[in-house]
C-alpha positions, 0 to 999 in steps of 0.5 A, a space after each residue: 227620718 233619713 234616706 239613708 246615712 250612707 248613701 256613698 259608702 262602702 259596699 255591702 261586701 266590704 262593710 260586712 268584711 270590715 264588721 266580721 273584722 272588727 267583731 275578730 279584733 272584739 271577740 265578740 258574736 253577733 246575730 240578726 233578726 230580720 224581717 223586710 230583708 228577708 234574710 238578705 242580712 245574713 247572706 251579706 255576713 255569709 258572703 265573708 270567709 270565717 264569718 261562723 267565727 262569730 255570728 252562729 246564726 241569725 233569724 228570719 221573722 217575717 210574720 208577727 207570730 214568729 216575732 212573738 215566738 221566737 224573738 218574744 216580741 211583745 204581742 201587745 206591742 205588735 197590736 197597738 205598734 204594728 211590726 212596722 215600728 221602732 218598738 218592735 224592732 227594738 225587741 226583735 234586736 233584744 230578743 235576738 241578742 238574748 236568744 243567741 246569746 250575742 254580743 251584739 244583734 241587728 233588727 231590720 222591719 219595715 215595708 219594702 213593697 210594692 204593696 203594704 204601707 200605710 199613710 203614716 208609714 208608706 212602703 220604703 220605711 224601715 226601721 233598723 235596731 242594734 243592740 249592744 251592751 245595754 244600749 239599743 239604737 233604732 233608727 228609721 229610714 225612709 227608702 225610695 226604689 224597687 223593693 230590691 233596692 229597699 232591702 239592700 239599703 236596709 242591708 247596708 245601714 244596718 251593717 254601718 249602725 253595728 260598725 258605729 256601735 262597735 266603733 265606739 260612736 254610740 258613747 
C-alpha cells in the first residue's frame, strides 16, 4: 500500500515518450485496460507522435459487465472481490494482453470518488497491474486528491510499473 512510488517523477508527457521508446527500441506492443482512469491512460500514449507503432489500442471497462465480456474477467471474482480488487485487475491486465494480442498490457481499477469506497477500500485506492512475459505485477495505491488528481496519479505509476517491467527490474 503506497501513495505512489514516484511522487517526484517525471511527467506523464515525458514517462509516456520514454515508454513508447523503450517499447521502439523492444519491438514490442502494449494495450491498456482501464477502469477508474477512464481512458485518461490511452490519451497520455496518444499524446506521443508514433505511439500507433506499438499500442494498437487499448480498452476502456468501467462497468463489471464489460470486464466479463470483453477482458473475460472472472464474474466469480468480481462477486466475491468486487472490481476494485487486485484480483480483477490482474485479469483485466491478462484479458487485455491476450485480446490484443500484446506484448505487454497496464490495468488501472480503483475508486477515484468523490463517491464509492468502502471502509476496507476508501475512495483513492487503486489497484494497477502489468503483465508481461508470463508475470503480472499488482500493485495497490492509495491516493489522496480530487478525483482528477487520483486518476492522473494512476496514469503515472501505471506508466512507471510498465517502464520497470520493460526495465528488467521485475527479474
Amino acid at each position: 500500500m503506497m501513495e505512489g512510488l514516484y511522487s517526484t517523477a517525471l511527467s506523464i508527457k515525458e514517462l509516456s515518450k520514454e515508454l513508447f521508446l523503450l517499447l521502439k527500441k523492444m519491438n514490442l506492443r502494449i494495450t491498456v485496460a482501464e477502469s477508474c482512469t477512464g481512458g485518461l491512460l490511452s490519451d497520455a500514449l496518444v499524446s506521443v507522435p508514433g505511439i500507433s507503432e506499438v499500442f494498437p489500442g487499448g480498452f476502456v471497462t468501467y462497468s463489471d459487465d464489460m470486464k466479463a465480456e470483453i477482458l473475460s474477467v472472472s464474474r466469480k471474482s468480481l462477486l466475491s472481490h468486487t472490481a476494485v480488487s487486485p484480483e480483477v485487475s490482474r485479469q483485466m491486465a491478462l484479458g487485455a494482453k491476450q485480446r490484443a494480442c500484446t506484448d505487454i498490457a497496464l490495468s488501472t481499477t480503483g475508486y477515484a470518488g468523490p463517491d464509492g469506497g468502502t471502509f476496507e477500500r476508501p475512495v483513492g485506492t487503486v489497484f494497477i497491474s502489468c503483465a508481461y512475459k508470463d508475470m503480472v505485477v499488482t500493485r495497490e495505491f492509495h491516493f489522496e486528491g480530487e478525483r482528477e488528481a487520483i486518476r492522473r496519479k494512476a496514469v503515472r505509476n501505471a506508466l512507471l510499473l510498465s517502464i520497470d517491467a520493460l526495465s528488467g527490474k521485475w527479474e
